[in-house]
Backbone as CSV, one residue per row, in Angstrom:
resi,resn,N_x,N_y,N_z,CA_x,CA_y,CA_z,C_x,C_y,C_z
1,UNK,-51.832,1.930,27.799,-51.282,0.858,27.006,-51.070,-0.355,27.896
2,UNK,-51.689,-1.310,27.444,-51.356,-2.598,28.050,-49.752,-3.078,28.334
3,UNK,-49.296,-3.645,28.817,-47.934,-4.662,28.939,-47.172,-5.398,27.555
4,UNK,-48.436,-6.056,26.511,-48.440,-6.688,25.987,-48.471,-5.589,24.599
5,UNK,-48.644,-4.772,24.325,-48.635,-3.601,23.570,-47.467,-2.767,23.738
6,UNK,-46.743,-2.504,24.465,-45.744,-2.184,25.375,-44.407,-2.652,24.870
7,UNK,-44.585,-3.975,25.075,-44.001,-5.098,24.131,-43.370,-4.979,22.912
8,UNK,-44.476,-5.506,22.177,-44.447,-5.282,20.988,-43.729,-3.989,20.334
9,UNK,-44.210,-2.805,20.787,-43.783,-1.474,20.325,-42.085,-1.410,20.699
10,UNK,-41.715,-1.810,21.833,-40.244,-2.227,22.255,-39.562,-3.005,21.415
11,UNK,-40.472,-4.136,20.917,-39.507,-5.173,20.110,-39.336,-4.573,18.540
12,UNK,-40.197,-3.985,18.427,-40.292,-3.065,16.734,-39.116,-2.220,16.323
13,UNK,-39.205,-1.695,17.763,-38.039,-0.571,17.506,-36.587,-0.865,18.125
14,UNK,-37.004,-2.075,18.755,-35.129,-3.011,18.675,-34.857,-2.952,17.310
15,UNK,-35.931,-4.235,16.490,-35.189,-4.699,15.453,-35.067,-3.742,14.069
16,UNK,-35.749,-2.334,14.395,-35.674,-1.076,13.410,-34.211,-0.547,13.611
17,UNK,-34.253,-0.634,14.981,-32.476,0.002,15.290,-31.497,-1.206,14.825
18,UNK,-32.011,-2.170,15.157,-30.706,-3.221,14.544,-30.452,-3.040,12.719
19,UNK,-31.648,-3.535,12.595,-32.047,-3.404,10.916,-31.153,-2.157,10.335
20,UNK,-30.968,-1.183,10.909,-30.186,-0.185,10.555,-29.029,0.136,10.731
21,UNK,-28.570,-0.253,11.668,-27.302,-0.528,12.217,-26.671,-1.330,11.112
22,UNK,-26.953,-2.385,10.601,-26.747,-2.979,9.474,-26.836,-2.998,8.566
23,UNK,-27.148,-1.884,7.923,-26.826,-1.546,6.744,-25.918,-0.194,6.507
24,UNK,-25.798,0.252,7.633,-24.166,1.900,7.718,-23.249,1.100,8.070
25,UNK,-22.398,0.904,7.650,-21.296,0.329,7.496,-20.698,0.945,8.744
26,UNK,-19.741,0.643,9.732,-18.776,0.937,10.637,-17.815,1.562,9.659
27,UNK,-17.185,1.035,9.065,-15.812,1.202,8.502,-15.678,0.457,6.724
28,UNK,-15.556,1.842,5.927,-15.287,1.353,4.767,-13.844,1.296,3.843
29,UNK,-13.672,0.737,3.972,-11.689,0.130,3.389,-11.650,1.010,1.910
30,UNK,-10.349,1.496,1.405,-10.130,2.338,0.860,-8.739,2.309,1.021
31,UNK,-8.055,2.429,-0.801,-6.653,2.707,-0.906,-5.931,3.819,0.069
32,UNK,-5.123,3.445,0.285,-3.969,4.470,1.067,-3.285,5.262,0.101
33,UNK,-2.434,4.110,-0.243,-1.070,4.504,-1.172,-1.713,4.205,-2.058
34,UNK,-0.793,4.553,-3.120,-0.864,4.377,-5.068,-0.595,2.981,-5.096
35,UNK,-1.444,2.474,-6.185,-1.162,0.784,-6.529,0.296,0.610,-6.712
36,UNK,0.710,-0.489,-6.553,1.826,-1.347,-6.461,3.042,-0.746,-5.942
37,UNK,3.323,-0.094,-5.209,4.090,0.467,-4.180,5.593,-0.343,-4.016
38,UNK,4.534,-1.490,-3.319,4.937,-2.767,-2.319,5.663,-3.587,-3.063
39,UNK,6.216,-4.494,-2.750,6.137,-5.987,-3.547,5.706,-6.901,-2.618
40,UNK,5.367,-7.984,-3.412,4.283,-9.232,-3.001,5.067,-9.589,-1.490
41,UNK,6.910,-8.984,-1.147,7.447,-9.510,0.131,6.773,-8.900,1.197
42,UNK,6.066,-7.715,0.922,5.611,-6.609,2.277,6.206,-7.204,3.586
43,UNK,6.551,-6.598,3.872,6.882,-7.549,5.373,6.571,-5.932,6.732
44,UNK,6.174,-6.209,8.020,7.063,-4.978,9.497,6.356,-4.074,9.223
45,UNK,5.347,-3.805,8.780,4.786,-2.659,8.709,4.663,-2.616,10.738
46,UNK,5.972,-1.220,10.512,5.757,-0.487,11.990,5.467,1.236,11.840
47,UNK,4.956,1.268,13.119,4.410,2.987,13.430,5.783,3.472,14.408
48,UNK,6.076,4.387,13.722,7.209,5.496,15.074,6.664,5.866,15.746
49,UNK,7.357,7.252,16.777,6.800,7.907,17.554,6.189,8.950,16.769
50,UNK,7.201,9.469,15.619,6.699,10.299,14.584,5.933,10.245,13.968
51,UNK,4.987,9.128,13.930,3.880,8.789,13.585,4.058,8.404,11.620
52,UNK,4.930,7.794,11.427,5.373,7.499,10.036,5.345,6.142,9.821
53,UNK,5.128,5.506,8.665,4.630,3.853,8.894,6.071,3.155,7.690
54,UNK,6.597,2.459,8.797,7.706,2.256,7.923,7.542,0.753,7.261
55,UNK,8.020,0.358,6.432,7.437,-0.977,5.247,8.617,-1.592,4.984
56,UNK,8.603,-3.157,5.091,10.136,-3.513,4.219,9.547,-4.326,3.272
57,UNK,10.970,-4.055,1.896,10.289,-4.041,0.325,9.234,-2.950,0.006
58,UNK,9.757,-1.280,-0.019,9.536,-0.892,-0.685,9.915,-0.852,-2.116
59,UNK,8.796,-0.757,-3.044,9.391,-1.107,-4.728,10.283,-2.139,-4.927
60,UNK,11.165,-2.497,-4.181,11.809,-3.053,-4.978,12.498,-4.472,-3.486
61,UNK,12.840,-5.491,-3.587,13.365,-6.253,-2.392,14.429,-5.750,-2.061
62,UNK,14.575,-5.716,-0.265,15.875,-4.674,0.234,15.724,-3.317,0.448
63,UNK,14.589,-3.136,0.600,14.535,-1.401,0.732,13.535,-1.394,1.738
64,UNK,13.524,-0.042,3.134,12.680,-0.177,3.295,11.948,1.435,2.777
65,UNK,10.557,1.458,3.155,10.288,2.613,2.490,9.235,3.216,3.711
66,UNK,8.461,4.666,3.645,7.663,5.323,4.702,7.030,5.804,4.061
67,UNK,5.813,5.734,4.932,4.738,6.248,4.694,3.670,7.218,5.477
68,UNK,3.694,8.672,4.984,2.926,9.708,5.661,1.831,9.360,6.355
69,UNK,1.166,10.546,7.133,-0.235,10.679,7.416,-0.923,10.844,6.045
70,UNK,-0.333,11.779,4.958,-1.351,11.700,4.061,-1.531,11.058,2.528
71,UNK,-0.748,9.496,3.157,-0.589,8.541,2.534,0.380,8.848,1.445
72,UNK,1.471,9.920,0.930,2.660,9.802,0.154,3.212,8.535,0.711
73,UNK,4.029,7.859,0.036,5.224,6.965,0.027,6.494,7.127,-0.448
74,UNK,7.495,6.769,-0.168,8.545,7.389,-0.346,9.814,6.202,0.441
75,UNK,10.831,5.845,-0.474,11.893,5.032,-0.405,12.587,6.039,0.835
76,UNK,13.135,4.885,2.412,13.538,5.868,3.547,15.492,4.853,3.044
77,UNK,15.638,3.651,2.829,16.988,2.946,3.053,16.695,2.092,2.003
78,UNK,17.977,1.857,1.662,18.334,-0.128,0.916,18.891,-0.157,2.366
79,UNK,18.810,-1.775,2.436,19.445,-2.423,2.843,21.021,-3.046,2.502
80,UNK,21.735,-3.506,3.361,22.772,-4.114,2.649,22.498,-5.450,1.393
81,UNK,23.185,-5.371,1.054,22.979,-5.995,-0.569,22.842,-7.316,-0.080
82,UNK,22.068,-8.329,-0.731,21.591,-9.202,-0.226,20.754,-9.633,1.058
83,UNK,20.461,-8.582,1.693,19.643,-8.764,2.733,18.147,-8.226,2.295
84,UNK,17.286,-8.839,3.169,16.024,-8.806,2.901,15.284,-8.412,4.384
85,UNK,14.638,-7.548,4.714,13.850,-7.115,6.195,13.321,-8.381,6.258
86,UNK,12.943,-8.494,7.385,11.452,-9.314,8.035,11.313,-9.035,9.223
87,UNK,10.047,-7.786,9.434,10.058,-7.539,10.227,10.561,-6.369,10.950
88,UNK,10.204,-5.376,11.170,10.595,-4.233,11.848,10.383,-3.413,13.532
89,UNK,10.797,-2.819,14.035,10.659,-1.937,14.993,11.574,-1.278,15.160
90,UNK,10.835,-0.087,15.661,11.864,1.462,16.297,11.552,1.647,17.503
91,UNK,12.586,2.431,18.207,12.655,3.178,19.494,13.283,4.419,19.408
92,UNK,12.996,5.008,20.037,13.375,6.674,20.371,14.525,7.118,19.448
93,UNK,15.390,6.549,19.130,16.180,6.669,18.091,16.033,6.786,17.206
């Protein structure tokens, strides 16, 4: 085989591997939780050590709520009355 044949056959099967690469998706997005969970405030979505994803404004403003590995949800606190999260983190506690 020539250089120039060589080539060609190289560049074919770049753009066959690219060409394909682009059309399998990496990563396809998909519900977690059950629709409307949240409210429009979502705010802090943080991860524990326990590996639990905690949310402020669950259902309802003033609450926060958690969320499993296998995506259940579930109300964890209200807040004091009139307060609203923004924003969360945990430590070892």
């Amino acid at each position: 085989m020539n250089l120039q044949v060589l080539f060609s056959v190289a560049c074919l099967l770049g753009c066959a591997s690219a060409a394909m690469q682009q059309t399998v998706p990496e990563y396809v997005a998909q519900d977690f939780t059950a629709e409307n969970l949240f409210t429009s405030g979502i705010e802090g979505p943080c991860v524990a050590e326990d590996g639990m994803l905690y949310i402020v404004n669950f259902a309802k403003k003033g609450t926060i709520g958690k969320v499993e590995a296998n995506g259940s949800a579930s109300h964890f606190v209200d807040l004091p009355e009139g307060s609203t999260g923004n924003g969360i983190r945990t430590d070892h506690n």
